[in-house]
SESE-554237 format. One line per field, with one value per atom (N, C-alpha, C, O): atom name; residue number from 1; y, z, x. Coordinates in pm, whole numbers, plus 50000, padded with zeros to 5 digits. Last residue first. Example, Ala and Ser with C-alpha at 12.3 -4.5 7.8 and 13.67 -1.06 7.14 Angstrom:
atom: c(N CA C O N CA C O)
seq: c(2 2 2 2 1 1 1 1)
yy: c(49775 49894 50003 50114 49431 49550 49670 49668)
zz: c(50708 50714 50787 50804 50780 50780 50780 50846)
xx: c(51285 51367 51290 51341 51319 51230 51320 51424)
REM end
This chain:
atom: c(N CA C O N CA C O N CA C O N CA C O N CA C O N CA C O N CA C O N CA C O N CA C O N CA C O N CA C O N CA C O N CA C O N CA C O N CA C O N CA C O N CA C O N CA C O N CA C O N CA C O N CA C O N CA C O N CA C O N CA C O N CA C O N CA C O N CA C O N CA C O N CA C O N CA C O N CA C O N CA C O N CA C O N CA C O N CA C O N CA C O N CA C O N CA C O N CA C O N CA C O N CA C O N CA C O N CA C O N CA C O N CA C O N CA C O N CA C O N CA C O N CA C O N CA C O N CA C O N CA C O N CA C O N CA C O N CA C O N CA C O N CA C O)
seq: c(57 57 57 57 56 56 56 56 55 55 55 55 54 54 54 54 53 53 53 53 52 52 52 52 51 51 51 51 50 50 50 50 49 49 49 49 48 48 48 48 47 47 47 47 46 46 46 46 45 45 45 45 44 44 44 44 43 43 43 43 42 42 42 42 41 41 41 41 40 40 40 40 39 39 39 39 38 38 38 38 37 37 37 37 36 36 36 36 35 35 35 35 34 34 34 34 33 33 33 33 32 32 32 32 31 31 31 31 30 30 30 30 29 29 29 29 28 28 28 28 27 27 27 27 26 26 26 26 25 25 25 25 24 24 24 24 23 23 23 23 22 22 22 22 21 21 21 21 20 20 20 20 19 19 19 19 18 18 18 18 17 17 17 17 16 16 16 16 15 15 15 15 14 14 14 14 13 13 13 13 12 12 12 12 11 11 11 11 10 10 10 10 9 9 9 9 8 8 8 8 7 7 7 7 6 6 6 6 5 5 5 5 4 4 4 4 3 3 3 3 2 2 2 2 1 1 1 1)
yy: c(87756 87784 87907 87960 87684 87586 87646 87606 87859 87857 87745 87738 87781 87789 87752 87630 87894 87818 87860 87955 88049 87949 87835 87714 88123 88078 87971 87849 88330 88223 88195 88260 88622 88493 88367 88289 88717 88623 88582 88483 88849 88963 88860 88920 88640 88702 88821 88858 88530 88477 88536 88501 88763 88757 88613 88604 88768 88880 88809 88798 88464 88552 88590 88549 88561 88459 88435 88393 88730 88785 88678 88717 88546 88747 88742 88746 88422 88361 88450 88441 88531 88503 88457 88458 88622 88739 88672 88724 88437 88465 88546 88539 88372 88253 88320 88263 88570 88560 88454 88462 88511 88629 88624 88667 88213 88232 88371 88374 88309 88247 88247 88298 88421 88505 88437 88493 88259 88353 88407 88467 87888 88020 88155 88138 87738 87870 87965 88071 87509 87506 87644 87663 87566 87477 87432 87356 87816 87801 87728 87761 87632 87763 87769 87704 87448 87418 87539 87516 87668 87529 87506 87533 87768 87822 87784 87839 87520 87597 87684 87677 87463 87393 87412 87343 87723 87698 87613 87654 87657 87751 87793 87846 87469 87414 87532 87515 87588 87473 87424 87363 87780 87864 87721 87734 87593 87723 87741 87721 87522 87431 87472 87410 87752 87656 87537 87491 87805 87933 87816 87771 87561 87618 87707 87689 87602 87454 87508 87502 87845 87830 87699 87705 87768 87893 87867 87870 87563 87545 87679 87654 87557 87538 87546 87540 87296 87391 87411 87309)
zz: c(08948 09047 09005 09082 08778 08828 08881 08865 08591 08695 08681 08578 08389 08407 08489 08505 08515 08416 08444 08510 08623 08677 08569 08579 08518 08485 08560 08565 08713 08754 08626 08644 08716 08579 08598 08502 08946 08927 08835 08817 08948 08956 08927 08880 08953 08813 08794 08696 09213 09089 08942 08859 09342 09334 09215 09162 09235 09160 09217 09129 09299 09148 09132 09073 09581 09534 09368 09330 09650 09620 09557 09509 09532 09416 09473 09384 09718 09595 09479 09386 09916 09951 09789 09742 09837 09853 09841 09778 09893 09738 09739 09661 10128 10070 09900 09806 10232 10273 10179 10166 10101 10103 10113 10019 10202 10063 10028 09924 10476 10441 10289 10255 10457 10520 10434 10344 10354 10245 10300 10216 10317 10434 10362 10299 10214 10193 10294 10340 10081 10265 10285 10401 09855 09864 10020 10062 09918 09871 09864 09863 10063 10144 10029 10064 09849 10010 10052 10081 09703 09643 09793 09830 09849 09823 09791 09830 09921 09997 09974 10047 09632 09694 09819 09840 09596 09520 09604 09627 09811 09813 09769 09821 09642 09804 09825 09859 09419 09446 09566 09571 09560 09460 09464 09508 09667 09792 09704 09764 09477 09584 09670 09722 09334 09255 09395 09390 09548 09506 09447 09534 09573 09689 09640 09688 09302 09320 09446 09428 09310 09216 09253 09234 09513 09525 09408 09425 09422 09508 09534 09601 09073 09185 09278 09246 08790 08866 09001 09057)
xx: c(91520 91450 91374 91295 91726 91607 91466 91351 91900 91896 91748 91682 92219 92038 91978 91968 92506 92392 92266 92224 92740 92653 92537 92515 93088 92977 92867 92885 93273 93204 93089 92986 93338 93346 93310 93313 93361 93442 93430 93502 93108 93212 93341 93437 92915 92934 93095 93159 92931 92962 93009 93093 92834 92967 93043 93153 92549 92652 92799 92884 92511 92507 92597 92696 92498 92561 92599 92708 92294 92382 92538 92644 92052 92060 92239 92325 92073 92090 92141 92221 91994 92153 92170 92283 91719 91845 91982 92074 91636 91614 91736 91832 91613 91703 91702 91756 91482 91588 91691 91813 91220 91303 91415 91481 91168 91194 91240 91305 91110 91220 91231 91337 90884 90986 91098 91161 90707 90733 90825 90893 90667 90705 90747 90852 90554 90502 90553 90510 90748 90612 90566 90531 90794 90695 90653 90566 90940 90822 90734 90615 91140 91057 90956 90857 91267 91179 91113 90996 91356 91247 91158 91044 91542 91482 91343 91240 91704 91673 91525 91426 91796 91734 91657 91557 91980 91871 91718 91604 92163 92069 91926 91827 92282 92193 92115 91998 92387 92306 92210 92103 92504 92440 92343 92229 92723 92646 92509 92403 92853 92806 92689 92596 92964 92864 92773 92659 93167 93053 92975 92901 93303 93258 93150 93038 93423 93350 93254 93132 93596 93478 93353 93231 93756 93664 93531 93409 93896 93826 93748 93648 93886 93946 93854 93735 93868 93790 93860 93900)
REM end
């Protein structure tokens, strides 16, 4: 795995986790914002062939 790919999967993970936290303290601003970086973390995953998996969240 190189380092662009390990870095995108790293981001897409903590983000996830990010995301988990804002819903479960109901901040709804922040679960917007952390949904979006996730929507856009995806597509540039996906424009790379990045396989992510099954998402958690």
């Amino acid at each position: 795995m190189d380092a662009f790919t390990a870095g995108l999967l790293q981001r897409i993970k903590a983000t996830e986790s990010d995301l988990t936290r804002a819903r479960d303290e109901g901040d709804d601003f922040l679960v917007e914002v952390e949904q979006a970086e996730l929507d856009d973390l995806r597509r540039l995953a996906a424009e790379h062939g990045v396989e992510v998996g099954a998402s958690r969240v």
